[in-house]
Backbone as ProteinMPNN parsed JSONL, in Angstrom:
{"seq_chain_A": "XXXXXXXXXXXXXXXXXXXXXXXXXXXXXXXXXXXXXXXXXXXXXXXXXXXXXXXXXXXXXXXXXXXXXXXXXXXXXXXXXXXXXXXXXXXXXXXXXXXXXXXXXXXXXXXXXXXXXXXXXXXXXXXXXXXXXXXXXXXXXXXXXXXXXXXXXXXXXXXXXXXXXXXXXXXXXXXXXXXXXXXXXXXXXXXX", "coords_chain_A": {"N_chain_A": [[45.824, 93.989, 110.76], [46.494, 91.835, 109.587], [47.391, 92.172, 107.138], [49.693, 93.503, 107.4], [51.042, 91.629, 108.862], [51.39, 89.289, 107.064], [52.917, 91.581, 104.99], [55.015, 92.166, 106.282], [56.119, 89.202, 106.262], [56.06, 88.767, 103.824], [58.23, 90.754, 102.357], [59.739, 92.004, 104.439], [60.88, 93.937, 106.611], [61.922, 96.792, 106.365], [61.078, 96.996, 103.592], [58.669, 97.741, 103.986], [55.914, 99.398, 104.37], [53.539, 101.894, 105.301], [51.642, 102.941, 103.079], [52.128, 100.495, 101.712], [51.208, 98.415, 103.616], [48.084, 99.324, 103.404], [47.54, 99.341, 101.106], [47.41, 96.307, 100.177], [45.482, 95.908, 102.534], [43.354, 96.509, 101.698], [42.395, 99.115, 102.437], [42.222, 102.838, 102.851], [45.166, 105.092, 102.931], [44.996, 106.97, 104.816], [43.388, 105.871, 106.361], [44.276, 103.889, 107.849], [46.597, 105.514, 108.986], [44.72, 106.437, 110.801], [44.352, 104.787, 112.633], [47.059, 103.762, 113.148], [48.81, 105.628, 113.748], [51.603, 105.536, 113.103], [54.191, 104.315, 111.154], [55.619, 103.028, 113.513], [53.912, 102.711, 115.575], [52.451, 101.147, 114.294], [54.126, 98.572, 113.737], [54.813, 97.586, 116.517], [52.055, 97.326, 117.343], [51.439, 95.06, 115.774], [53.833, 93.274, 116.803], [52.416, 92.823, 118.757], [49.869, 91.436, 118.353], [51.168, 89.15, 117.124], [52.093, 87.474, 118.972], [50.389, 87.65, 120.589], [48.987, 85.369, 118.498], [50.885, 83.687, 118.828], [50.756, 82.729, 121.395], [48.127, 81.639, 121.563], [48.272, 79.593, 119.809], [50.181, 77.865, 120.72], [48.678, 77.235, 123.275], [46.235, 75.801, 122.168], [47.758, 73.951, 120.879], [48.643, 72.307, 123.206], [46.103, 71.795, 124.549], [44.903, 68.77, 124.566], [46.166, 67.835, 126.537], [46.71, 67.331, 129.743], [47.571, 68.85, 132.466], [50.967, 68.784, 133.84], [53.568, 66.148, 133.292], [53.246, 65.324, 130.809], [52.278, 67.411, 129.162], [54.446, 68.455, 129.812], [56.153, 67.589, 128.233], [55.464, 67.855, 125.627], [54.941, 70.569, 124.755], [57.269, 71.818, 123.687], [57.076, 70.727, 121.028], [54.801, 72.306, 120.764], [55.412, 75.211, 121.138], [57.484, 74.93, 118.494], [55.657, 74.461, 116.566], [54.356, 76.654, 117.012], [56.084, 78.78, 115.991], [55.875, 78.375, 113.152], [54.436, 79.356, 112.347], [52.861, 82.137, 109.88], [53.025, 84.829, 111.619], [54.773, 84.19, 112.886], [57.097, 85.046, 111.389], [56.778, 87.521, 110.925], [56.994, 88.946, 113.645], [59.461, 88.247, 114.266], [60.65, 89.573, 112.278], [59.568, 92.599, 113.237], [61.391, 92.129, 115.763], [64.299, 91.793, 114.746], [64.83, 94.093, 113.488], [64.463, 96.232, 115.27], [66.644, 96.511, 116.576], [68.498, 98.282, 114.615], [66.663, 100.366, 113.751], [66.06, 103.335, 114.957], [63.964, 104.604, 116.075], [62.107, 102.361, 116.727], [63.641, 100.662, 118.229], [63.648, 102.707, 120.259], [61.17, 102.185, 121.346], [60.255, 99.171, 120.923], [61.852, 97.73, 123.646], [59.914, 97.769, 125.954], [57.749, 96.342, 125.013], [58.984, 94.175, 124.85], [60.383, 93.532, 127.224], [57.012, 93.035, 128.823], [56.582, 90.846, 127.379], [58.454, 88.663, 127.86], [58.029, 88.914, 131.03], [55.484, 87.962, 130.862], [55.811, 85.578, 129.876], [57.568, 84.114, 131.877], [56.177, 83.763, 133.935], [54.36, 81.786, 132.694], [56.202, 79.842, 132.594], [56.744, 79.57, 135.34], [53.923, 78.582, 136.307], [53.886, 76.467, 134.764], [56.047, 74.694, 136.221], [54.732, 74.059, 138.723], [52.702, 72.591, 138.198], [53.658, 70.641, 137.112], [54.391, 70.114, 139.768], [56.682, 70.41, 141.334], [57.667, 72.711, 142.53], [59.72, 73.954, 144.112], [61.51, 73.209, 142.6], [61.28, 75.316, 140.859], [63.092, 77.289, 139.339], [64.807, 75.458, 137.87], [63.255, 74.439, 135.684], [62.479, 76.945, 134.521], [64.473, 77.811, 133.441], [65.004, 76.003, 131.379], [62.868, 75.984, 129.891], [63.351, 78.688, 129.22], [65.056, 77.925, 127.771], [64.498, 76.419, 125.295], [62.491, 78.34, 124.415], [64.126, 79.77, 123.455], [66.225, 78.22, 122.006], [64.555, 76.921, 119.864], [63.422, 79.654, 118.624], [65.761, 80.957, 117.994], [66.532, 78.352, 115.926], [64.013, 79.059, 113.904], [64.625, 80.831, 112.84], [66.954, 81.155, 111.448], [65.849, 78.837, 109.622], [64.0, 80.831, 108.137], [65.576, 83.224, 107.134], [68.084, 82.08, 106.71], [67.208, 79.435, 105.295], [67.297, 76.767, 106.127], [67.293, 73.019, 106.467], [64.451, 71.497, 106.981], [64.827, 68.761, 108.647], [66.617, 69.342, 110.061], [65.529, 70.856, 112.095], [63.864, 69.196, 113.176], [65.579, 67.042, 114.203], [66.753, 69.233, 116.116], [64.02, 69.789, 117.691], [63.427, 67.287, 118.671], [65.525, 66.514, 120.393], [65.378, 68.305, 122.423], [63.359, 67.86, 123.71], [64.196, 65.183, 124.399], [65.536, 66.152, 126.095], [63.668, 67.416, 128.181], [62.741, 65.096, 129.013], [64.079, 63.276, 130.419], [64.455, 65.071, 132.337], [61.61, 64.754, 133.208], [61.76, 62.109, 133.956], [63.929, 62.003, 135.838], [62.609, 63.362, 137.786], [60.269, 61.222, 138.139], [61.868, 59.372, 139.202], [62.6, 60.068, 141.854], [60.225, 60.781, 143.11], [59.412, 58.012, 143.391], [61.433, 56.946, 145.041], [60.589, 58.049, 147.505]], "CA_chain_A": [[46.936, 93.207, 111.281], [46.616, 90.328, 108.707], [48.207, 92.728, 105.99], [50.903, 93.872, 107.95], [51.764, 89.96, 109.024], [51.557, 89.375, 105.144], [53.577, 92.25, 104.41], [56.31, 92.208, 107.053], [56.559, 87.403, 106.156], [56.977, 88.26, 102.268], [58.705, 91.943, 102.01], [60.707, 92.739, 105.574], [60.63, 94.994, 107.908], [62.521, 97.076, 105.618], [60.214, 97.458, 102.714], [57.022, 97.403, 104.763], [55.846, 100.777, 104.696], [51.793, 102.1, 105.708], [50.852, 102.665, 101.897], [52.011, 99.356, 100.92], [50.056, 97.593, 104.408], [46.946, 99.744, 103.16], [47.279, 98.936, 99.464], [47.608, 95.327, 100.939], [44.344, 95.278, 103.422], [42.676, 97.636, 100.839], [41.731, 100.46, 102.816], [42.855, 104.17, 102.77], [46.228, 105.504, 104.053], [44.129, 107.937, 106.155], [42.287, 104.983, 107.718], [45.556, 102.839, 108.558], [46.746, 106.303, 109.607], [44.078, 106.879, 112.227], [44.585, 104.138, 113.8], [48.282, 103.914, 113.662], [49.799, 107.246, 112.839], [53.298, 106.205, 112.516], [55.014, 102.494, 111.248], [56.339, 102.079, 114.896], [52.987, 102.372, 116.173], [51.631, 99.617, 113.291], [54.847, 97.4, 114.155], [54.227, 97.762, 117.899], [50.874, 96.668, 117.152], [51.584, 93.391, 115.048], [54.34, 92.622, 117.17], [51.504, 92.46, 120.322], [49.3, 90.372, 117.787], [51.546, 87.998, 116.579], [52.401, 86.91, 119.896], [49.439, 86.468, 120.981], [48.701, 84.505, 118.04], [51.793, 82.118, 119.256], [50.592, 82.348, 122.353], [47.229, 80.977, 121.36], [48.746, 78.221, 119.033], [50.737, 76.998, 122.275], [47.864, 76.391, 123.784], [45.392, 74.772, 121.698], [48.05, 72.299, 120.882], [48.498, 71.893, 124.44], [44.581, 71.948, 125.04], [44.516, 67.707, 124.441], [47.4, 67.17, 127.057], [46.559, 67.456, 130.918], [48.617, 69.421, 133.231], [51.822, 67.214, 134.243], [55.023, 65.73, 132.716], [53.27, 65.115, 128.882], [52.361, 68.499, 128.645], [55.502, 69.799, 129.329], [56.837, 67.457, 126.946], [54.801, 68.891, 124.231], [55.375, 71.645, 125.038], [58.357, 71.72, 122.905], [56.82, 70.893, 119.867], [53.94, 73.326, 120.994], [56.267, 76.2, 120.528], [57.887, 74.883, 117.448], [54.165, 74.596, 115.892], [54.099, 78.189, 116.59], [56.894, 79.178, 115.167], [55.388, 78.116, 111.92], [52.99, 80.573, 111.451], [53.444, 83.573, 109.242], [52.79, 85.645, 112.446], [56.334, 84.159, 113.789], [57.895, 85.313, 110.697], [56.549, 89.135, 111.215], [57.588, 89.353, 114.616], [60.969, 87.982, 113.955], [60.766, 90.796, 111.082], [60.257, 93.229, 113.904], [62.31, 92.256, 116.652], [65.873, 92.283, 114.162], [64.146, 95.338, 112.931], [64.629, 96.716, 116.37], [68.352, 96.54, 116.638], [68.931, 98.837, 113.996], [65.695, 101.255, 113.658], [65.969, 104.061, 116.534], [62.304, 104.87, 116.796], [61.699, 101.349, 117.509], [64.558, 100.411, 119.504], [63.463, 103.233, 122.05], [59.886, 101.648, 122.378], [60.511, 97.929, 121.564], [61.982, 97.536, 124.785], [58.786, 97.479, 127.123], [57.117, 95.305, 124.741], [59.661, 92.686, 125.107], [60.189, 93.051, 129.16], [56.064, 92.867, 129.058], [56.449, 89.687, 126.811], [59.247, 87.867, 129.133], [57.407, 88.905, 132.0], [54.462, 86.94, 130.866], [56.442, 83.87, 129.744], [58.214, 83.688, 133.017], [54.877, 83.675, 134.651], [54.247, 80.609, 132.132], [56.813, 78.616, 133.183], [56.513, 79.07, 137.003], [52.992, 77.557, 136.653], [54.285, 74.947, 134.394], [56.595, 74.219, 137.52], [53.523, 74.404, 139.719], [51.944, 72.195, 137.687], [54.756, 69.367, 137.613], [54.21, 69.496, 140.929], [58.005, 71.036, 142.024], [57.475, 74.383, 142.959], [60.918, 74.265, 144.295], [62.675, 73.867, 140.743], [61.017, 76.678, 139.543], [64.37, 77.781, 138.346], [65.644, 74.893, 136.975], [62.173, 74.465, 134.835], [61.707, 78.046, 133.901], [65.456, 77.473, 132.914], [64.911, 74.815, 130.503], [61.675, 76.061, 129.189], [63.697, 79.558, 128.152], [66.579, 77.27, 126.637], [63.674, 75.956, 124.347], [62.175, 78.921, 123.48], [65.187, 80.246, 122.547], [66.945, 76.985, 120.776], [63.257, 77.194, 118.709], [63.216, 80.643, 117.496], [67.043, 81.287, 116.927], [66.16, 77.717, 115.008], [62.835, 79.019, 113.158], [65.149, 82.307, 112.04], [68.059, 79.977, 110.672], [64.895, 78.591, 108.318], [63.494, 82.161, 107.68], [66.423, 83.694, 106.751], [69.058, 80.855, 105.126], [67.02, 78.057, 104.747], [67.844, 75.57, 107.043], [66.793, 71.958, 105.917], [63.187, 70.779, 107.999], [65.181, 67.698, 108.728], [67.684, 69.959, 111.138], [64.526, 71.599, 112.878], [63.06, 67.795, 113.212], [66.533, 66.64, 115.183], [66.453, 69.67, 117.807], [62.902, 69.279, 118.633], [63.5, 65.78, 119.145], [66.595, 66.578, 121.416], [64.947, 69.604, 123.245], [62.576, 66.566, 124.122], [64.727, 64.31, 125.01], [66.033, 67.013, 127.524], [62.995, 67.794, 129.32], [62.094, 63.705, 129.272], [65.108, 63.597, 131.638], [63.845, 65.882, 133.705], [60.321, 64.052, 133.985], [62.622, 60.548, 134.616], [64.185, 62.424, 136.889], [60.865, 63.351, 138.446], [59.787, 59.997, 138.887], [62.85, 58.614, 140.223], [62.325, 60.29, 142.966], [59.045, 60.168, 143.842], [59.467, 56.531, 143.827], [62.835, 56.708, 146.23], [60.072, 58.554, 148.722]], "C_chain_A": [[47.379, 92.153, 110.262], [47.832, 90.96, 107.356], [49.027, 93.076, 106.325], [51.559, 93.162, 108.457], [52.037, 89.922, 107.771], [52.924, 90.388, 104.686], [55.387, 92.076, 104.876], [57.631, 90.34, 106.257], [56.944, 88.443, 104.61], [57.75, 89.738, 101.863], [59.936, 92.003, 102.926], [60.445, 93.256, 105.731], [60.89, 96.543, 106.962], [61.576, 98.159, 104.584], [58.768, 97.827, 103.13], [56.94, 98.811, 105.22], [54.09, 100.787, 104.979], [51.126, 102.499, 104.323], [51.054, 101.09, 101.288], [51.068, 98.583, 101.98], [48.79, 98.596, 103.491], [47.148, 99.355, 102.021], [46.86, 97.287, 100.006], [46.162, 94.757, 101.751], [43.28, 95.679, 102.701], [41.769, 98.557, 101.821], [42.734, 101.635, 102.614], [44.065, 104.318, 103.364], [45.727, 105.816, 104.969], [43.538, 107.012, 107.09], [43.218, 104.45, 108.486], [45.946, 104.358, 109.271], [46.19, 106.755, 110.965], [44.357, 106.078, 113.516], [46.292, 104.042, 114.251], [48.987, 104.724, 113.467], [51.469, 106.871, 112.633], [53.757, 104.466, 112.23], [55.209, 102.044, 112.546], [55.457, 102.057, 115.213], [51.921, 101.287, 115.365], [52.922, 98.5, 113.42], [54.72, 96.365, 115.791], [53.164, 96.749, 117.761], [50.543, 94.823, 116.47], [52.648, 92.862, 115.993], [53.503, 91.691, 118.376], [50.97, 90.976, 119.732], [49.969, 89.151, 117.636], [52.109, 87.396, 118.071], [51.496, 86.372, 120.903], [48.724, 85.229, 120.026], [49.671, 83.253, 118.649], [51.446, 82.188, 120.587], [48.961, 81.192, 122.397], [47.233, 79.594, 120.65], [49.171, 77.34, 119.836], [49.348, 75.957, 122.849], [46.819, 75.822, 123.657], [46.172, 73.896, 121.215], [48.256, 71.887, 121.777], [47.076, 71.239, 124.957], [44.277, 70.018, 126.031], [45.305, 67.393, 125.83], [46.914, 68.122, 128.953], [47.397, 68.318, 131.736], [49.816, 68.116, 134.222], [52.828, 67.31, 132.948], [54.111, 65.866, 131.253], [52.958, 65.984, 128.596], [53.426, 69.557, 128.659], [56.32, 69.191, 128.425], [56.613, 67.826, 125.602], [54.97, 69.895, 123.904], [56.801, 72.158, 124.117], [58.079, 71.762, 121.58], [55.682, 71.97, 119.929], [54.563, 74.497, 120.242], [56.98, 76.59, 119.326], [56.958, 75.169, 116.583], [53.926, 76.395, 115.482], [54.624, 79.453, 116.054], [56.754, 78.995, 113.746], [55.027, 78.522, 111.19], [53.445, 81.858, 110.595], [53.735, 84.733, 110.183], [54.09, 85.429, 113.755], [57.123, 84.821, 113.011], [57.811, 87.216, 111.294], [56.937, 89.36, 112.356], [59.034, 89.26, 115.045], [61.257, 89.182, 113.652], [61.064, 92.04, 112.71], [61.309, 93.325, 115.104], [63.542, 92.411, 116.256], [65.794, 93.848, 114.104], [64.282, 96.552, 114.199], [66.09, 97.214, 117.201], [68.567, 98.249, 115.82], [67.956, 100.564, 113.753], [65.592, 102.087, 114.85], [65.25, 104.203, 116.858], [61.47, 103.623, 117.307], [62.427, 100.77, 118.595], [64.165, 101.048, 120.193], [62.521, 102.782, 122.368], [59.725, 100.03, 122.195], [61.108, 97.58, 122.753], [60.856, 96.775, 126.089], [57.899, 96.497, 126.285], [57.692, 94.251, 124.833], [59.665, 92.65, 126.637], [58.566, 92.526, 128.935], [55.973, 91.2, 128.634], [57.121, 88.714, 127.782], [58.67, 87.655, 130.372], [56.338, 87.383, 131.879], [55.321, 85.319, 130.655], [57.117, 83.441, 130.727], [57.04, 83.486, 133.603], [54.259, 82.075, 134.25], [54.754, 79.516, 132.366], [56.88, 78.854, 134.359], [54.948, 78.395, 136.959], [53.025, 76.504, 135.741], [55.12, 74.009, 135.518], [55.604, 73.229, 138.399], [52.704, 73.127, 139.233], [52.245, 70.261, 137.244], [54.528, 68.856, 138.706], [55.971, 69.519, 142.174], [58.202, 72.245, 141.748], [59.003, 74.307, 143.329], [62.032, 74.306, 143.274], [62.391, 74.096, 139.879], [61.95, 76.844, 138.47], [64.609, 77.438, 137.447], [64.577, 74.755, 135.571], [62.165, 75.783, 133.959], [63.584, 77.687, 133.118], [65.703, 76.831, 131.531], [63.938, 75.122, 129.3], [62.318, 77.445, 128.274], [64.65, 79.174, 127.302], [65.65, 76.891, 125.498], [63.184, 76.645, 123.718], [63.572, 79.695, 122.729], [66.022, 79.819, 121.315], [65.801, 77.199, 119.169], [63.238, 78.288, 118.088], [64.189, 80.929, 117.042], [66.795, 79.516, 115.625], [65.357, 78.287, 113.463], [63.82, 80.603, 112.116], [66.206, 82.025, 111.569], [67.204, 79.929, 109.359], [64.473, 79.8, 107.747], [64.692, 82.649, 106.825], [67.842, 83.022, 105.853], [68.42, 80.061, 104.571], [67.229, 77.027, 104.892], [67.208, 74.322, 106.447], [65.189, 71.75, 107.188], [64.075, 69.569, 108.595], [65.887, 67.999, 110.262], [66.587, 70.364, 112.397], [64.216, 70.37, 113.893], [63.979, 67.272, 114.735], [66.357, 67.743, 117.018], [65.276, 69.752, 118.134], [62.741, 68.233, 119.512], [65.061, 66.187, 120.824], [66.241, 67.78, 122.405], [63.897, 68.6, 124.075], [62.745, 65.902, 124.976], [65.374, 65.041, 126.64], [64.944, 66.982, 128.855], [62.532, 66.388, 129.932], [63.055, 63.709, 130.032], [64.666, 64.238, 132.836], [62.766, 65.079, 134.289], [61.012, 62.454, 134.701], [63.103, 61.445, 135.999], [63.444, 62.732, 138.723], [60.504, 62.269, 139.269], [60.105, 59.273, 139.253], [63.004, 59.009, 141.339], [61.197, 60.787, 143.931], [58.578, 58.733, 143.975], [60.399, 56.357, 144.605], [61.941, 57.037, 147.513], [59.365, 57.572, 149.204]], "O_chain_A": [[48.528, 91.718, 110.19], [48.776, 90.359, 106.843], [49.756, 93.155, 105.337], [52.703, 93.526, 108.726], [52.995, 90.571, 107.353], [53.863, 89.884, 104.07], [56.434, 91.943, 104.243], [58.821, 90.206, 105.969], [58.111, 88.786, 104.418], [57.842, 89.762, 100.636], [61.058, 92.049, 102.421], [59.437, 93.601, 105.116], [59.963, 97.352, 106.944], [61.382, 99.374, 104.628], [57.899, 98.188, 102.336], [57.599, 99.34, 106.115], [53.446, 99.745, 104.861], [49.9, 102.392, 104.367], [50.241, 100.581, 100.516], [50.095, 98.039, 101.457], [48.874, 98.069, 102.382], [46.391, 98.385, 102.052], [45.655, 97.223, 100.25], [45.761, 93.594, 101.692], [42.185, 95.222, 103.029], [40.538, 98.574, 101.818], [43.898, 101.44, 102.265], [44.195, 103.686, 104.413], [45.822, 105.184, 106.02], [43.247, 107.226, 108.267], [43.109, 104.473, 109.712], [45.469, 104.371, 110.406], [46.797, 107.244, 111.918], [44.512, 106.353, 114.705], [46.708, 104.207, 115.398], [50.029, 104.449, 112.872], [52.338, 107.614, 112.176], [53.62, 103.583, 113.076], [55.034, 100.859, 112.83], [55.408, 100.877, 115.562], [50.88, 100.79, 115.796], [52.546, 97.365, 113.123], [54.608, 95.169, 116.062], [53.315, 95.552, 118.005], [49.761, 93.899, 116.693], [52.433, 91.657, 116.118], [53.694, 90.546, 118.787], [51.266, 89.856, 120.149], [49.413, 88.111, 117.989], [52.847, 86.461, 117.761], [51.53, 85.4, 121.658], [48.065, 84.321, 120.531], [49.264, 82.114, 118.88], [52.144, 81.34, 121.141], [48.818, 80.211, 123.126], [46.423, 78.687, 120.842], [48.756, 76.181, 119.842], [49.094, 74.753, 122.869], [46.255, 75.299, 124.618], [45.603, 72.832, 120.968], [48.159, 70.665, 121.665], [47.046, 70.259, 125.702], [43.845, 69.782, 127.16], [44.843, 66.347, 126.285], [46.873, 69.341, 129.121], [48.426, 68.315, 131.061], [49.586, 67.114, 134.9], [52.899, 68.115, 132.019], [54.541, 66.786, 130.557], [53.136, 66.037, 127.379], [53.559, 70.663, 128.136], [57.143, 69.853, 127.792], [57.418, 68.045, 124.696], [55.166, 70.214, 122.731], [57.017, 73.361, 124.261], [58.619, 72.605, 120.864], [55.669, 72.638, 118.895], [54.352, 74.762, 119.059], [57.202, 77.739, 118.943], [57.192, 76.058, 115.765], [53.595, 77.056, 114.498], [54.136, 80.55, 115.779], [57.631, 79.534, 113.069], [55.024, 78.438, 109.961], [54.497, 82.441, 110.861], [54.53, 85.597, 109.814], [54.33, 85.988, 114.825], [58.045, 85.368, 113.618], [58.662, 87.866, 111.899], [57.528, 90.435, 112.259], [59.636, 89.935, 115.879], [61.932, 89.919, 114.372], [62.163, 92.31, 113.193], [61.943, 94.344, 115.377], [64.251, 93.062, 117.024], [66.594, 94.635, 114.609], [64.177, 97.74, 113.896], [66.355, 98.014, 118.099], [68.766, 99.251, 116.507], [68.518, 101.652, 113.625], [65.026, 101.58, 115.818], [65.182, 104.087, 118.082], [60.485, 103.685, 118.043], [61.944, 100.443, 119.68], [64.027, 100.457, 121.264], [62.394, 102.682, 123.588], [59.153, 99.439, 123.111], [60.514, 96.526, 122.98], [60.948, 95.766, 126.788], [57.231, 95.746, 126.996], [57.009, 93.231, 124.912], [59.005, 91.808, 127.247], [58.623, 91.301, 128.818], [55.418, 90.386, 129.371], [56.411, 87.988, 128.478], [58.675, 86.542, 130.897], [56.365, 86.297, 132.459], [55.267, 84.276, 131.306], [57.41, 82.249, 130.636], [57.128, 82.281, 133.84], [53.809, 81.296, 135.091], [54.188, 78.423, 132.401], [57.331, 77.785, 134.77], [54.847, 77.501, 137.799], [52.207, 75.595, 135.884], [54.888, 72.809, 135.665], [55.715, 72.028, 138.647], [51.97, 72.655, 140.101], [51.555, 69.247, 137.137], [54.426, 67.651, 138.938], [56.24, 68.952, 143.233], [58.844, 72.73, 140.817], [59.608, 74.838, 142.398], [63.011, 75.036, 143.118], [62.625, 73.768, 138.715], [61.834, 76.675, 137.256], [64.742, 78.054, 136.39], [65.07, 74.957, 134.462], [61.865, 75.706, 132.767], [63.511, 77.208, 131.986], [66.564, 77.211, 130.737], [64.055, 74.729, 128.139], [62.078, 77.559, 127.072], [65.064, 79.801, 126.327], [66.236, 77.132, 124.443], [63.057, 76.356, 122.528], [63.734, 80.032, 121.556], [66.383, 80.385, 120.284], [66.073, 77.473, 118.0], [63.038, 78.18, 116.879], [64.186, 81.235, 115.85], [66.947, 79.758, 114.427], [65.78, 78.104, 112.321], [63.551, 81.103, 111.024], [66.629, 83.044, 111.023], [67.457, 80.558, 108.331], [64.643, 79.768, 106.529], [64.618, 82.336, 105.637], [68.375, 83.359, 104.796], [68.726, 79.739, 103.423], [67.379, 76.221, 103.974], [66.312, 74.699, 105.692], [65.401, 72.044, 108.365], [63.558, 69.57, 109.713], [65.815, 67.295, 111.269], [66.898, 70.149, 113.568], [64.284, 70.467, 115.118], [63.515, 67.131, 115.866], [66.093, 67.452, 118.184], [65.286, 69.828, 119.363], [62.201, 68.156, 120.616], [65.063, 65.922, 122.026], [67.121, 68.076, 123.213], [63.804, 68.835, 125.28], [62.093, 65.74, 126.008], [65.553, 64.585, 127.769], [65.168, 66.685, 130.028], [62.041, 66.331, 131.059], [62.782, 64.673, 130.748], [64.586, 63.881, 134.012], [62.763, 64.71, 135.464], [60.69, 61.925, 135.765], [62.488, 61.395, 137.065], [63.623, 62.504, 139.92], [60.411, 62.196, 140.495], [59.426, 58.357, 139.717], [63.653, 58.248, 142.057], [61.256, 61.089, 145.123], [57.557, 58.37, 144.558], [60.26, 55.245, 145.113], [62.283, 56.504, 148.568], [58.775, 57.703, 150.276]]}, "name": "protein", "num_of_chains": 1, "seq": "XXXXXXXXXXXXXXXXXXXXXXXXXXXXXXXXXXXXXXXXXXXXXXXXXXXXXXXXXXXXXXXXXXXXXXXXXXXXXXXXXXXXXXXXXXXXXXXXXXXXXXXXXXXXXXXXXXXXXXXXXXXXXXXXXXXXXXXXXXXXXXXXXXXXXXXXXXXXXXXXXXXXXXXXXXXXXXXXXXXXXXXXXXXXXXXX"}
């Protein structure tokens, strides 16, 4: 997996073929072969990984931060954090990579519903966890405006070269959004 993160961050999707990952991890074609007989089934495969790597990054920078309003404000930079990794770049790599490639377009599909699935699941017990189960919506709402603002962000930097400075501002204002929400919060559990 590590050579086919590697390969996908400094080559593309593109150039990233199963002799260059095996030249790359240094083992055999035949071995990378066994296990993945075909690129879409070694893209497939890193796309799973690298998402659970950002899913694991999430939440050990979360780890310090309690359940409640300051973890869902972190939560923001959480995501950005994990957009960082080389293992955001490779999955970027394949999800464009997916548009255009027919043998992945027909089976990327169910790996992304499977992925959404789970992250909707994420933010209803971030809801849950606020302590307003009733604006699930507006939460899970907010939380996909963030991951979304963050990775079309992190693929701005990947791909043009966006300044860090620009990244810096909408974190800070993706922030300032959900801090609203928690004011919001506690203006009205003090009206009760």
């Amino acid at each position: 997996m590590d050579a086919t993160v590697r390969c996908l961050a400094e080559f593309g999707y593109a150039a990233t073929s199963t002799p260059l990952v095996a030249r790359m991890a240094k083992v055999s074609r035949g071995s990378l072969l066994h296990q993945f007989p075909t690129k879409i089934d070694l893209m497939l495969a890193v796309a799973e990984h690298a998402s659970r790597v950002r899913g694991a990054t999430v939440r050990e920078f979360l780890t310090p931060y309690p359940d409640g309003p300051e973890r869902f404000l972190q939560g923001v930079e959480a995501v950005w954090a994990s957009l960082q990794r080389v293992e955001a770049v490779a999955l970027m790599e394949v999800t464009v990579a997916a548009r255009s490639d027919k043998e992945l377009a027909a089976r990327y599909p169910e790996f992304a519903v499977d992925l959404d699935a789970l992250l909707h699941r994420a933010r209803e017990r971030m809801a849950e966890n606020l302590g307003i189960p009733e604006r699930r919506e507006e939460i899970d709402t907010l939380a996909h405006l963030t991951r979304a603002a963050l990775e079309g962000l992190a693929m701005t930097s990947v791909f043009i070269g966006r300044p860090a400075d620009d990244a810096l501002k909408v974190v800070a204002l993706l922030k300032r959004m959900r801090q609203q929400v928690v004011d919001g919060l506690a203006a009205k559990a003090s009206a009760r």
